[in-house]
MDAnalysis code that builds the backbone (N, CA, C; Angstrom):
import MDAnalysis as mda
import numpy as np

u = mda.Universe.empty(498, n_residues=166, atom_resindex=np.repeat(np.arange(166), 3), trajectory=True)
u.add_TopologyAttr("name", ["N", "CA", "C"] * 166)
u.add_TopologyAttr("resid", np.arange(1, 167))
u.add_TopologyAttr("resname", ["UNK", "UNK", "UNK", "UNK", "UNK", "UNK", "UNK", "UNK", "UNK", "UNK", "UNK", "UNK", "UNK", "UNK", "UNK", "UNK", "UNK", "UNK", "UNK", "UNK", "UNK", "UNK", "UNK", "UNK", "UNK", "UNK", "UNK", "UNK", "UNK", "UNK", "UNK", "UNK", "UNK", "UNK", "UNK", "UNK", "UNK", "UNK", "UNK", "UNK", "UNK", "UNK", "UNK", "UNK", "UNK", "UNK", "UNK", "UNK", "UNK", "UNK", "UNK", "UNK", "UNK", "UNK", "UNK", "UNK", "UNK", "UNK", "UNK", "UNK", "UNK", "UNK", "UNK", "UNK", "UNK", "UNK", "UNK", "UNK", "UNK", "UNK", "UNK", "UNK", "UNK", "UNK", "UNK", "UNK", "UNK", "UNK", "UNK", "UNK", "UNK", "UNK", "UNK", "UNK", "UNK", "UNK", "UNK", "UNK", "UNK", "UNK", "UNK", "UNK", "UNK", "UNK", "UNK", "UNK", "UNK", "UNK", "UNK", "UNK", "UNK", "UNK", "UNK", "UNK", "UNK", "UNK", "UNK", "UNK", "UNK", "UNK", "UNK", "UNK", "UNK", "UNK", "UNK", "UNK", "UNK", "UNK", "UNK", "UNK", "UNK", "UNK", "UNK", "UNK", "UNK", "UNK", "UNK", "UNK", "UNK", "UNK", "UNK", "UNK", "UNK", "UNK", "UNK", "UNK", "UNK", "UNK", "UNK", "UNK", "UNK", "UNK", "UNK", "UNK", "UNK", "UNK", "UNK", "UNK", "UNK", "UNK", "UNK", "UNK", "UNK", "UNK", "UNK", "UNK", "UNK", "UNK", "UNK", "UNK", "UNK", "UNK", "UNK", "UNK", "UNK", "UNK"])
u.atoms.positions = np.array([
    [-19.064, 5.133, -6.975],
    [-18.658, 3.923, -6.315],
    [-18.428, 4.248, -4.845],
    [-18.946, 3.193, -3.837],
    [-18.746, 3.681, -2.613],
    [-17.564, 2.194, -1.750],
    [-16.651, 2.965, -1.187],
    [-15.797, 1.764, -0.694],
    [-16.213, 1.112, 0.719],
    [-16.969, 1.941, 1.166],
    [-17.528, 1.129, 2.560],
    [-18.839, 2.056, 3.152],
    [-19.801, 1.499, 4.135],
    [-20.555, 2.075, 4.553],
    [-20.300, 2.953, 5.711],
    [-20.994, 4.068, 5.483],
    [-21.227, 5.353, 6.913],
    [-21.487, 4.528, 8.101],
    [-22.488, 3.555, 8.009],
    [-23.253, 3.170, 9.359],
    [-21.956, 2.449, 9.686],
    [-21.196, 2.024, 9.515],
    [-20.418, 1.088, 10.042],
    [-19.607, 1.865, 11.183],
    [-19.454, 1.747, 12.415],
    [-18.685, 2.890, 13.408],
    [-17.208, 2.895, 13.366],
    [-16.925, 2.198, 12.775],
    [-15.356, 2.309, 12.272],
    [-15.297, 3.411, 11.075],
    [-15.750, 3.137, 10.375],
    [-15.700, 4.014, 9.269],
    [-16.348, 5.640, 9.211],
    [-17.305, 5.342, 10.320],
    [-17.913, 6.497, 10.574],
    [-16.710, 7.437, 11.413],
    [-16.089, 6.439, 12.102],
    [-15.273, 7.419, 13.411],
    [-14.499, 7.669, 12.728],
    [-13.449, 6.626, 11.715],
    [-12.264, 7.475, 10.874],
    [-12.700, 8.916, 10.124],
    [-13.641, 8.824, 9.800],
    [-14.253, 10.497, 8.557],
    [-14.071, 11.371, 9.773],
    [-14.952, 11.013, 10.917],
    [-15.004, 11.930, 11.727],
    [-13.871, 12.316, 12.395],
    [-12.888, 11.893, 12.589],
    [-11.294, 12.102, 12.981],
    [-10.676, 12.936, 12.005],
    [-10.808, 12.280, 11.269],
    [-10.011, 12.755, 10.141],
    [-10.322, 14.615, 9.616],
    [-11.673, 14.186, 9.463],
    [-12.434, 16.018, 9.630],
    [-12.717, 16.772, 10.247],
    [-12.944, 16.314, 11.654],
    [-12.632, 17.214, 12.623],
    [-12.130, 17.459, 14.202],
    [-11.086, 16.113, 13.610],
    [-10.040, 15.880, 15.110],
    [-8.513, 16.874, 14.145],
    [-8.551, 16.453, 12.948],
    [-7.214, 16.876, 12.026],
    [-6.437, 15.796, 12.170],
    [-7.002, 14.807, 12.386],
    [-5.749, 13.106, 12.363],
    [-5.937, 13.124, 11.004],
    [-4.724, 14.060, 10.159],
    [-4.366, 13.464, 8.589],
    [-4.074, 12.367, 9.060],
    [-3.567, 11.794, 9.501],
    [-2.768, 10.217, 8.891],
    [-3.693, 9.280, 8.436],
    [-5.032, 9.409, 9.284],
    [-5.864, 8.775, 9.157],
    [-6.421, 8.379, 7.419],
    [-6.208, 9.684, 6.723],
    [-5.932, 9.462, 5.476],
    [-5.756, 7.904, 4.491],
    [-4.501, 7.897, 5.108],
    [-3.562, 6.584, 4.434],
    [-4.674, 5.779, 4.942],
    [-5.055, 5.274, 5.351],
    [-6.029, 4.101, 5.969],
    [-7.431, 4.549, 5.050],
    [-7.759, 5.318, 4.911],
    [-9.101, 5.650, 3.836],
    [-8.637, 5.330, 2.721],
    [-7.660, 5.540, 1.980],
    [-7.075, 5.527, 1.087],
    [-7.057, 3.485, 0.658],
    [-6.432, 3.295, 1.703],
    [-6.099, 1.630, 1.211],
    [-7.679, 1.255, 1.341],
    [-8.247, 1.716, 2.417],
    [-9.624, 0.624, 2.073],
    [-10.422, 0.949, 0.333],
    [-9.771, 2.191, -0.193],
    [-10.219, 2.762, -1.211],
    [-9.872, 1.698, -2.429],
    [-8.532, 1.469, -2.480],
    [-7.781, 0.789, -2.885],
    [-8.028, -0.776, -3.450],
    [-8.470, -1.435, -1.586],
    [-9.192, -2.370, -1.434],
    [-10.125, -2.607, -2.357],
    [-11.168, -1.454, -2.508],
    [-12.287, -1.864, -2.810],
    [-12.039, -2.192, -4.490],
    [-11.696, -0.655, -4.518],
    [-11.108, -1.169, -6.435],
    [-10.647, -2.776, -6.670],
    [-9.228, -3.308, -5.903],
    [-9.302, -4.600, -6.133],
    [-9.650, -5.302, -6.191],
    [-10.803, -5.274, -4.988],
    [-11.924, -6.564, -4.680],
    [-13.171, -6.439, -5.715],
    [-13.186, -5.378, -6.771],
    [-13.879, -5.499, -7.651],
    [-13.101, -5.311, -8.860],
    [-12.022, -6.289, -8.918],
    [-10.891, -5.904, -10.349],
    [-11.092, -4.704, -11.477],
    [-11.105, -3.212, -10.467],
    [-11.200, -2.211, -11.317],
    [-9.626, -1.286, -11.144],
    [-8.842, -2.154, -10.674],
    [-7.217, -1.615, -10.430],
    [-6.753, -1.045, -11.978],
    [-7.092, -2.317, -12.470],
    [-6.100, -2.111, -13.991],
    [-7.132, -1.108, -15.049],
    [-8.257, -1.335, -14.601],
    [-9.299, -0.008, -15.453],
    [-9.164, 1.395, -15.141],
    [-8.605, 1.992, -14.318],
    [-8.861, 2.599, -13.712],
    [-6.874, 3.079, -14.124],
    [-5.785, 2.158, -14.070],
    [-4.711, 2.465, -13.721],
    [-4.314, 3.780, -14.466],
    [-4.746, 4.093, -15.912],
    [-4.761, 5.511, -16.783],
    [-5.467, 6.808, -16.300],
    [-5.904, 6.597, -15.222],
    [-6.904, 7.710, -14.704],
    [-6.127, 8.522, -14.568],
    [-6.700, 9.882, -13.843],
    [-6.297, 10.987, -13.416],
    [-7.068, 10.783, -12.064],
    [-6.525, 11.371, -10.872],
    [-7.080, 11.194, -9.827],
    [-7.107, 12.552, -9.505],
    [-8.523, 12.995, -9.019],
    [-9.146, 14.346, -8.944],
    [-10.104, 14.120, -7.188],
    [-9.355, 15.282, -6.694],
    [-10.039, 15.304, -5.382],
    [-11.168, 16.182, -5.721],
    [-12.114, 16.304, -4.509],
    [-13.495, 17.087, -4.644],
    [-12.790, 18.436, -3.390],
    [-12.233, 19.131, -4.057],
    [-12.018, 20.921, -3.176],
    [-13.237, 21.241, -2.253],
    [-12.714, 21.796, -1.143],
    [-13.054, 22.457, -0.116],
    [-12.803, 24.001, -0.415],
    [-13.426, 24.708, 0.353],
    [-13.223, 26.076, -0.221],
    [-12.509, 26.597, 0.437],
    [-11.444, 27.835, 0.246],
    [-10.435, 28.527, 0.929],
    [-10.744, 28.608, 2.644],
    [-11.759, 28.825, 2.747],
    [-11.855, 29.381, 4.115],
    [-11.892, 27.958, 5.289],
    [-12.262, 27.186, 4.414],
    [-12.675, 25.853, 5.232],
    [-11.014, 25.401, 5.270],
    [-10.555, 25.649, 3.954],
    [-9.300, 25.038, 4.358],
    [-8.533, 25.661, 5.350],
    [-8.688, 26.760, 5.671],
    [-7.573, 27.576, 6.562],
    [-8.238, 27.467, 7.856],
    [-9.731, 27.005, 8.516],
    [-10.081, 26.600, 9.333],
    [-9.412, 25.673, 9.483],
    [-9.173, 24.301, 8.633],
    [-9.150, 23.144, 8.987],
    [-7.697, 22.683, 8.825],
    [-6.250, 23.605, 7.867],
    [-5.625, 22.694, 7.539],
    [-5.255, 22.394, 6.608],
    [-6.184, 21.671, 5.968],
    [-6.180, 20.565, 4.891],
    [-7.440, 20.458, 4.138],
    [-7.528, 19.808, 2.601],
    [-8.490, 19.238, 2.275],
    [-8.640, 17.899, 2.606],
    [-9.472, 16.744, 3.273],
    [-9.405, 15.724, 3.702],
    [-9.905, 15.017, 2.357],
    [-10.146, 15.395, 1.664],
    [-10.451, 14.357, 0.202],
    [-9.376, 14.522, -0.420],
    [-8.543, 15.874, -0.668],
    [-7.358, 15.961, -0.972],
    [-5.923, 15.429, -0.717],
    [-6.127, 14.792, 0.818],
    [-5.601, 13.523, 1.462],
    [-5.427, 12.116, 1.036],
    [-6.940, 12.132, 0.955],
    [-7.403, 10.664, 0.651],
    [-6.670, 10.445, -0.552],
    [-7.579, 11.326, -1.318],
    [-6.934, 11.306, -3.338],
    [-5.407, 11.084, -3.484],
    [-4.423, 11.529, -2.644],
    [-3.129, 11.706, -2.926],
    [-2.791, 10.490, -2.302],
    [-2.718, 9.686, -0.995],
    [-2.634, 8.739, -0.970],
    [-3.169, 7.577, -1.690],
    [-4.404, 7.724, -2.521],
    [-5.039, 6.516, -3.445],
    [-3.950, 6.426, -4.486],
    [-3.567, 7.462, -4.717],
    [-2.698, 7.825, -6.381],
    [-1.251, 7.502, -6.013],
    [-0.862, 7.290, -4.917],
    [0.230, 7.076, -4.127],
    [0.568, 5.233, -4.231],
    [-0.640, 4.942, -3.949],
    [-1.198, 3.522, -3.529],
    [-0.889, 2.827, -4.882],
    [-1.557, 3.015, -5.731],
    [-1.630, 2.599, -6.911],
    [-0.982, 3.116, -8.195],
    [-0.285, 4.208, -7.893],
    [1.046, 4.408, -9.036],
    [0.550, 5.278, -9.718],
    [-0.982, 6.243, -9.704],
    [-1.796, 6.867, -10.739],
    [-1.466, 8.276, -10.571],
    [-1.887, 8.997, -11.580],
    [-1.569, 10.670, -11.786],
    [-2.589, 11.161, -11.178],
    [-2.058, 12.278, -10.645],
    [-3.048, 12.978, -9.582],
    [-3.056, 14.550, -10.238],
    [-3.721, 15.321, -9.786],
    [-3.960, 16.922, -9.953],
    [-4.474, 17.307, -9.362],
    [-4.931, 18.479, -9.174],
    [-5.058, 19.338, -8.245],
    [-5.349, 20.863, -8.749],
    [-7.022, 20.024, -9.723],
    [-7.068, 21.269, -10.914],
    [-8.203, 22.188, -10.541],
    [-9.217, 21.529, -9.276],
    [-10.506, 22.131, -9.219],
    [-10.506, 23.194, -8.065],
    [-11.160, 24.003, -7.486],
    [-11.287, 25.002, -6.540],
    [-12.847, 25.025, -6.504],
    [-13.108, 25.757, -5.225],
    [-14.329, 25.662, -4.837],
    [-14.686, 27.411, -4.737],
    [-15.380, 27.690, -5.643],
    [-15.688, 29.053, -5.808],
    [-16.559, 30.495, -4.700],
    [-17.335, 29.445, -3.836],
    [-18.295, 29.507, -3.608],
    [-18.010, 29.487, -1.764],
    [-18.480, 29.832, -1.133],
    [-18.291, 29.473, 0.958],
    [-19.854, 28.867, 1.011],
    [-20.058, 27.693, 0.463],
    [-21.614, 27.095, 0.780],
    [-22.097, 26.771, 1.628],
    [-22.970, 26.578, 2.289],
    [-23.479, 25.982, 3.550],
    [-23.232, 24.550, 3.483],
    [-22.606, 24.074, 5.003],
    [-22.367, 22.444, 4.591],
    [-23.302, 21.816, 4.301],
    [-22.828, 21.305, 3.434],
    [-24.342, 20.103, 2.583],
    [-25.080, 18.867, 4.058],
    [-24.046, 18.583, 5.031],
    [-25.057, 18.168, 5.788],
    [-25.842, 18.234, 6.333],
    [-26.028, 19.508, 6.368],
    [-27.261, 20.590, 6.800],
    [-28.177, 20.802, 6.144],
    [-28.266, 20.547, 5.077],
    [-29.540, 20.589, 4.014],
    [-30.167, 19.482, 3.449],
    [-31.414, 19.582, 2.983],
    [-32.438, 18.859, 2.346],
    [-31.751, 18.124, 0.996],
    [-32.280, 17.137, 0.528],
    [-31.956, 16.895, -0.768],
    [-31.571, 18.268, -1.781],
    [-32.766, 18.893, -1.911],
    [-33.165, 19.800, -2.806],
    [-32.347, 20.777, -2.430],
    [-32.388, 21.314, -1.488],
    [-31.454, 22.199, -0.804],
    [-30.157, 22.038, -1.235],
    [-29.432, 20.571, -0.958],
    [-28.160, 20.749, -1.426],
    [-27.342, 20.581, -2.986],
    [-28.711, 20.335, -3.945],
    [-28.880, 20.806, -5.021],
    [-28.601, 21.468, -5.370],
    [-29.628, 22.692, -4.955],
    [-29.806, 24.219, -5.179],
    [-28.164, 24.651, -4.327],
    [-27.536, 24.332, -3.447],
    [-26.772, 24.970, -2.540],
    [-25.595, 24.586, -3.214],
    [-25.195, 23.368, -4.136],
    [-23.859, 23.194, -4.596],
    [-23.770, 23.823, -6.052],
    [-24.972, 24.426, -7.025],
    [-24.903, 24.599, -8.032],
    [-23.897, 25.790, -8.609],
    [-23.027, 25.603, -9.102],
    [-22.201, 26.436, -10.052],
    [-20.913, 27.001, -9.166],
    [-20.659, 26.106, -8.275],
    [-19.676, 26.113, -7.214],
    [-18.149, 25.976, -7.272],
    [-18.212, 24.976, -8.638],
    [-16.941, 24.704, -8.651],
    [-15.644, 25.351, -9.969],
    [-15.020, 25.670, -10.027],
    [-14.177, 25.745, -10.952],
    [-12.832, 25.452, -11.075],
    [-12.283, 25.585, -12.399],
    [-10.719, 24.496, -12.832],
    [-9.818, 25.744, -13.138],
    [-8.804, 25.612, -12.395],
    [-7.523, 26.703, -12.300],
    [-7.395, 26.957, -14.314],
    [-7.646, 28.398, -14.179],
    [-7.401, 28.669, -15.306],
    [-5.941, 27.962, -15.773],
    [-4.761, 28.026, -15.299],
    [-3.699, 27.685, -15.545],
    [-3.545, 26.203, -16.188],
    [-4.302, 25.341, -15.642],
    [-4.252, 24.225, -16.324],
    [-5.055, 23.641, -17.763],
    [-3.518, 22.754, -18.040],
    [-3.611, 22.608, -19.234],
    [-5.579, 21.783, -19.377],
    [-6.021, 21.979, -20.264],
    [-7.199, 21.073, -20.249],
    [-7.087, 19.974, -21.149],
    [-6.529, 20.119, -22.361],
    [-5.814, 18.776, -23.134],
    [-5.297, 17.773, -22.431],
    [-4.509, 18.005, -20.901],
    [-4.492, 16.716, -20.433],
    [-5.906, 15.849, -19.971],
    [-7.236, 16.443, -19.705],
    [-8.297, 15.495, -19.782],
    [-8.897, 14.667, -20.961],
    [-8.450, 15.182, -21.509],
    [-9.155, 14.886, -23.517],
    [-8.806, 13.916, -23.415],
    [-10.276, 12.443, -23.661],
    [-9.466, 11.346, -23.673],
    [-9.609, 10.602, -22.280],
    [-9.339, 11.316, -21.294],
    [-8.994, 10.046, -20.231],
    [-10.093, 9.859, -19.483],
    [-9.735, 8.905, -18.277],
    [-10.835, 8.698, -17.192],
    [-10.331, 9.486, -16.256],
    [-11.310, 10.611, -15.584],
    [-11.230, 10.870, -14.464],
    [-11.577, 10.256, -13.159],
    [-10.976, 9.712, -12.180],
    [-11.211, 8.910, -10.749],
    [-11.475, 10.595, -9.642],
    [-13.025, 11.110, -9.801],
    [-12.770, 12.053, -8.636],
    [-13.438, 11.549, -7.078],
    [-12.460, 11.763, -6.499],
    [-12.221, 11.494, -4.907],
    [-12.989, 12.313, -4.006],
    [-13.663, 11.786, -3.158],
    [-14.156, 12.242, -1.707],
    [-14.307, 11.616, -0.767],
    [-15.132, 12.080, 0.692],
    [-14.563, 11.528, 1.482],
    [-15.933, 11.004, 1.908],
    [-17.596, 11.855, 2.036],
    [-18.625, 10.800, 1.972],
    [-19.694, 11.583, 0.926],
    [-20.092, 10.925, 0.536],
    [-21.736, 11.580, -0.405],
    [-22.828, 11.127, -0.155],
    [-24.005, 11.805, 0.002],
    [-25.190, 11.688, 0.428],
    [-26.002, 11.771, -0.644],
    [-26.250, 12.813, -1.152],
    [-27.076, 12.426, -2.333],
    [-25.932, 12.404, -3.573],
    [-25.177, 12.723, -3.881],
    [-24.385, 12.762, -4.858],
    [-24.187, 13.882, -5.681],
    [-25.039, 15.303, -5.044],
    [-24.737, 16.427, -5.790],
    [-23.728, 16.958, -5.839],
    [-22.492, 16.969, -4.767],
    [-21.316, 18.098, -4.788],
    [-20.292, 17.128, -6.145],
    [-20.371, 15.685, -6.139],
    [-19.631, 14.897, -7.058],
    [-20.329, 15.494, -8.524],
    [-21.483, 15.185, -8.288],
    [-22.430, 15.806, -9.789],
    [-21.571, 16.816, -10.274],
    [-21.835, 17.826, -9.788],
    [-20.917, 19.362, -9.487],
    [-19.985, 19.867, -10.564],
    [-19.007, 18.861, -9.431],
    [-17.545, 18.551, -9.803],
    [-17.418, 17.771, -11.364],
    [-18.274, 16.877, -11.772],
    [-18.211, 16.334, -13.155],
    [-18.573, 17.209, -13.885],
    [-19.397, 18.116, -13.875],
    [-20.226, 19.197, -15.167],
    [-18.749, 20.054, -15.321],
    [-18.456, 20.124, -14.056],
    [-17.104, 21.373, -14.313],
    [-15.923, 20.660, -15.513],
    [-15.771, 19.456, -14.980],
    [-14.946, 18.892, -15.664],
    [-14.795, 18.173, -16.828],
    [-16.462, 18.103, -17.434],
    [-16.762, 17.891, -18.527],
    [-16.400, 19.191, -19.683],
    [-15.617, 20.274, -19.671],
    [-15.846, 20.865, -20.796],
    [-14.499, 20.732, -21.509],
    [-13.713, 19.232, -20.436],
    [-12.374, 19.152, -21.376],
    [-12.449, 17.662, -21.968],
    [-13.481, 17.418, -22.434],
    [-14.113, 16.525, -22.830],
    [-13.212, 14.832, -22.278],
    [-13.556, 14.791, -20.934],
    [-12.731, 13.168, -20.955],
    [-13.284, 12.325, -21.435],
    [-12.950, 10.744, -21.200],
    [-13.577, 9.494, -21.875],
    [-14.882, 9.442, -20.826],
    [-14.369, 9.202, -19.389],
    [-15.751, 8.827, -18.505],
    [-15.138, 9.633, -16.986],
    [-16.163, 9.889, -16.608],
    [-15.881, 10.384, -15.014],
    [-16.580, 9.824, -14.278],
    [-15.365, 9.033, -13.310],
    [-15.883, 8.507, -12.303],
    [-15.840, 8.856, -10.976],
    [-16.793, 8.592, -9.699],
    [-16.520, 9.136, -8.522],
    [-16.479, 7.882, -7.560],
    [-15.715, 8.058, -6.703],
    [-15.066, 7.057, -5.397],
    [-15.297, 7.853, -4.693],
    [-16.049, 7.286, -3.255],
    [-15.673, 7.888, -2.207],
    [-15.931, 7.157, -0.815],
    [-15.209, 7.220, 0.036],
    [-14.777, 6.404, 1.374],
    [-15.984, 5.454, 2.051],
    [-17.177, 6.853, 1.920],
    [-18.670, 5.883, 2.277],
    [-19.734, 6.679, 1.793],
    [-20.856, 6.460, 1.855],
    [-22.163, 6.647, 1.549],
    [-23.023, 7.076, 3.141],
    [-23.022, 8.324, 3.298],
    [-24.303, 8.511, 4.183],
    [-25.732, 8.597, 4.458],
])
């Protein structure tokens, strides 16, 4: 599901602030249009049992940057709307940024990238909907990714949100 478009220069400039000015706050404002969108397509109350799952950045990016900026977003959506959040996935891998690559390329470049903190319980997915969070997707592989990982705790459905579509 996508909550608004890339081309739009509002939306384009918030991602871009947000990722590489470091305006967290900017966050909260991704977050409600996130929010928005769920409402304006009455998926609030479908959705209200979820688990809300950000899409991880990898160690090094984070200590470049800070922060995870989907990890932002996600915590304010779950904030927004009263929903359970976690903070179960890690990014295994220092990949080349996917905006730099080909379709195929970022295929081949996100594959087997991600993994779920041994520590956590996995019985809490059994059963539910996962809502995983990001901040834009292009072809949809790093979300892909992130679902295979999180399929082996067998939820009901996994779904992905994210701010815009490039």
């Amino acid at each position: 599901m996508i909550a608004a478009e890339y081309r739009a220069p509002a939306v384009r400039n918030l991602i871009w602030h947000l990722k590489y000015n470091s305006v967290k706050d900017i966050s909260k404002t991704l977050a409600l249009l996130m929010a928005d969108f769920l409402a304006n397509n009455d998926l609030v109350d479908y959705f209200a049992q979820s688990i809300v799952v950000a899409v991880p950045i990898h160690a090094s990016r984070f200590r470049f940057r800070g922060f995870n900026q989907s990890m932002e977003i996600a915590s304010q959506l779950a904030k927004n709307l009263g929903m359970e959040m976690t903070a179960l996935l890690s990014k295994t891998k220092n990949t080349t940024r996917q905006v730099e690559l080909t379709r195929d390329a970022r295929l081949e470049n996100i594959k087997n990238t991600f993994a779920v903190d041994p520590r956590f319980d996995g019985e809490k997915l059994r059963g539910r909907k996962i809502l995983l969070i990001d901040d834009v997707a292009t072809t949809g592989a790093t979300l892909n990714e992130c679902a295979l990982t999180l399929k082996q705790f067998a939820p009901a459905e996994i779904w992905g949100l994210v701010v815009a579509r490039n």
